[in-house]
N, C-alpha and C positions, 0 to 999 in steps of 0.2 A: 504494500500500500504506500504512496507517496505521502511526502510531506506536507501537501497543501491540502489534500484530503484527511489526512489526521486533525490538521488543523482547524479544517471546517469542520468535522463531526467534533471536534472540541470545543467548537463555538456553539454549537447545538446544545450541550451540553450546558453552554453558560445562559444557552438563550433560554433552558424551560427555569434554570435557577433565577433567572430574574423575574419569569411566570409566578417562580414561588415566593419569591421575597416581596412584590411590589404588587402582586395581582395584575401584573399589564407590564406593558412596555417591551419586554422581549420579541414580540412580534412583528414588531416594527423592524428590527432586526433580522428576520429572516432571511426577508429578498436579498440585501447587500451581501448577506454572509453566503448565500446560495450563487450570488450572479462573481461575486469580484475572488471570493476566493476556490469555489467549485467552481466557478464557470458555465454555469448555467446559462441558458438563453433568456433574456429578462423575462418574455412573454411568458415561457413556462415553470421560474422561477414561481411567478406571481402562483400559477396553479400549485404547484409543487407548496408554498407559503400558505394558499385556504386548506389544503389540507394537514400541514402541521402546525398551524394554527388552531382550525378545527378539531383536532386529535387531544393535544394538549388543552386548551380550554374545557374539554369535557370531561375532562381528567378531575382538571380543578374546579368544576361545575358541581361535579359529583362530592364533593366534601364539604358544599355549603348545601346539597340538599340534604343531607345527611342531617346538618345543622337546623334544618328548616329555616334556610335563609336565601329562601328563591321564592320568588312571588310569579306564579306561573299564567296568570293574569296577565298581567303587564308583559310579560315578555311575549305571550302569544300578538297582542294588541302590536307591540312591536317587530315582533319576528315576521309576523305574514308580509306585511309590504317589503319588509328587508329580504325576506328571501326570493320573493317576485323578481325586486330589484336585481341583487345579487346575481340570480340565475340566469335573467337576461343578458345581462352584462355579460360574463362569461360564456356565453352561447351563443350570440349574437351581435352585441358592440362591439367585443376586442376582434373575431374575426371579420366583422366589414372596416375594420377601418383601416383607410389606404395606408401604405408605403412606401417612401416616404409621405409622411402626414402633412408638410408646407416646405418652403424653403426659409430660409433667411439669408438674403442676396441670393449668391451662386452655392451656398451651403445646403443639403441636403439636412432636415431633421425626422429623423427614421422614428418610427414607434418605439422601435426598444427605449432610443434617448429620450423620446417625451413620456416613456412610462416612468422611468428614471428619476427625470427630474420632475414630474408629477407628486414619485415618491418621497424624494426628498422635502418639496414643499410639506406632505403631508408628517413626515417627521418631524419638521422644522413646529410645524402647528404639537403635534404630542409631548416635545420638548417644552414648550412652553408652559404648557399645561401643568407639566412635570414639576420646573422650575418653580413656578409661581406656587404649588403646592397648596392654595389654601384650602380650610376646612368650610365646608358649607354651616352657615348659622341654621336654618332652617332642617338638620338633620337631626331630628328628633326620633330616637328609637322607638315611642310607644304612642308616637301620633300616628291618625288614621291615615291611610292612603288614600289621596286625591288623585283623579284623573283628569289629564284634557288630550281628550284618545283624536283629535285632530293633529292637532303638534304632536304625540308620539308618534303616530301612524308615521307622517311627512317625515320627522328624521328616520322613520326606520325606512323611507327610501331612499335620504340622503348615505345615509350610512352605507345600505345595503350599493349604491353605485360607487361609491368609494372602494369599498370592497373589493365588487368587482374586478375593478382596476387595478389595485394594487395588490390585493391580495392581505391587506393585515386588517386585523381583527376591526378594529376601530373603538376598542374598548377607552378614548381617551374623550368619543364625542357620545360613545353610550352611558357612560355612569353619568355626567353632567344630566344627561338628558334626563334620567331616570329618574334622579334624585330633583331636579327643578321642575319637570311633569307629570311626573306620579309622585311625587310626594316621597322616596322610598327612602327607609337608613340608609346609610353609606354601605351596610356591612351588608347589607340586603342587594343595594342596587348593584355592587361585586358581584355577586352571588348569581344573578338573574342575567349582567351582561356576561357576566362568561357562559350561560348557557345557551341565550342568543347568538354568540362568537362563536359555538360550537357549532349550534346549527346551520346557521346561516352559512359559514365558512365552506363544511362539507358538503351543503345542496349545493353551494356555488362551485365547489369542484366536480360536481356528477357532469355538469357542465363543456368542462376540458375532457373527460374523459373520451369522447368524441371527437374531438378538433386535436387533442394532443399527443404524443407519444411519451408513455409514461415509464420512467427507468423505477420500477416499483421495488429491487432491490436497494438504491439509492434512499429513496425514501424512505422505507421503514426504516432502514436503518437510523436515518436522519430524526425522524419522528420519535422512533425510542429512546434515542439518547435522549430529549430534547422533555419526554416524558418524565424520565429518570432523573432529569434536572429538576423539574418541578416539587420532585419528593426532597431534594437534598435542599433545595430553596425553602419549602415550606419549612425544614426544619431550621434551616438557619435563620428563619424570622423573626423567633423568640429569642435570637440574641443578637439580632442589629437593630439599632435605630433606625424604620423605616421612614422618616420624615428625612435623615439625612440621607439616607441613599438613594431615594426616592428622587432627591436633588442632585445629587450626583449624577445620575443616571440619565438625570434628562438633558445636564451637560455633555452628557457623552453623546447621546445625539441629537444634540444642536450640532455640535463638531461635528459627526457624521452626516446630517441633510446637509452642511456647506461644504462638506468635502464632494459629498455627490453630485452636487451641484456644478461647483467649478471643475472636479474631472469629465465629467460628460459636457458641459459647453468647450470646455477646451479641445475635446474628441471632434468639435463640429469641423 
């Protein structure tokens, strides 16, 4: 086995332990660690990401139902449009869209690059989130759950085209969502987006199954480690301060949407 391929199933490794320490954010990780150091082809990067995103999210879905800390309500009301979304995206929008997608001058800008730097914006948005880290006031463990099932519905299509496209979870626009629209605790609306990210993630890979060629030993292996991260994350959670790593973490990809950024514009 090569050294960039150890490499990578070691960053899988790190990508479910950050599933387990922070509930999120490792996923966002995936494509880069799939496309720059395997070599993946971005487009099926993104598929090969819904489903080890999807894999590992239900992993960790599964320990807050356990908990009874998934409100299966809300997440259907959200999940059906996102999965619509998500499924068409992936069966549909990423295969018709041309290639190259425009020019800029006499520069060709190819899908893969606009998927790319797509991604990166969208990491650059997770980062922030991360960074700023605040605590919602309105997250009151034993208040009733409100709904306003228009605005969930509509983000779970935003979400779910995001998806799509990139391929990660979107767990950094679902708990906002969940927690300011249904009312939900924090520890609940965890709970409910990773089961959503589970779902939605994997119907949107039935998807590719069809339009892609899938190295299925590749992945599971990928997937597993990335599982196996998540057990060693969760354990190590009870003894990090998640507020600071939390922050940490989202420095780390800021720095990564801007490197992705400027190495694919530079590519042009």
């Amino acid at each position: 086995m090569e050294i960039v391929t150890i490499v990578g199933f070691a960053a899988a490794v790190l990508i479910g332990i950050s599933l387990g320490l922070i509930g999120g954010g490792g996923s966002i990780l995936t494509v880069p660690v799939l496309v720059y150091i395997l070599g993946v082809d971005p487009i099926l990067a993104t598929a090969y990401s819904l489903f080890v995103v999807g894999s590992t999210s239900m992993v960790g879905a599964g320990t807050f139902m356990k908990k009874g800390l998934v409100n299966y309500r809300t997440a259907v009301v959200f999940a059906i449009p996102s999965f619509i979304a998500v499924f068409l995206t992936r069966k549909f929008l990423m295969p018709w869209l041309p290639d190259p997608l425009f020019f800029l001058g006499e520069s060709p800008v190819t899908k893969n690059t606009a998927i790319m730097v797509f991604f990166a914006v969208i990491m650059l948005a997770a980062s922030v989130s991360m960074i700023r880290n605040k605590k919602c006031k309105d997250c009151d463990e034993n208040q009733a759950v409100k709904f306003n099932l228009p605005m969930i519905a509509l983000e779970g299509i935003v979400v779910g085209l995001i998806t799509g496209i990139v391929g990660a979870g979107g767990g950094f626009l679902i708990i906002p969502a969940l927690v300011l629209l249904a009312r939900l605790p924090m520890k609940m609306a965890v709970g409910t987006s990773l089961l959503i990210i589970a779902a939605k993630s994997l119907i949107g890979f039935l998807g590719d199954i069809s339009t892609q060629t899938i190295d299925w030993n590749m992945l599971l292996i990928f997937t597993g480690l990335s599982v196996i991260g998540i057990f060693i994350g969760s354990a190590l959670s009870k003894k990090i301060d998640e507020k600071a790593l939390k922050t940490g973490f989202g420095w780390f990809v800021l720095v990564m949407g801007i490197y992705i950024i400027g190495k694919e514009l530079m590519d042009l």
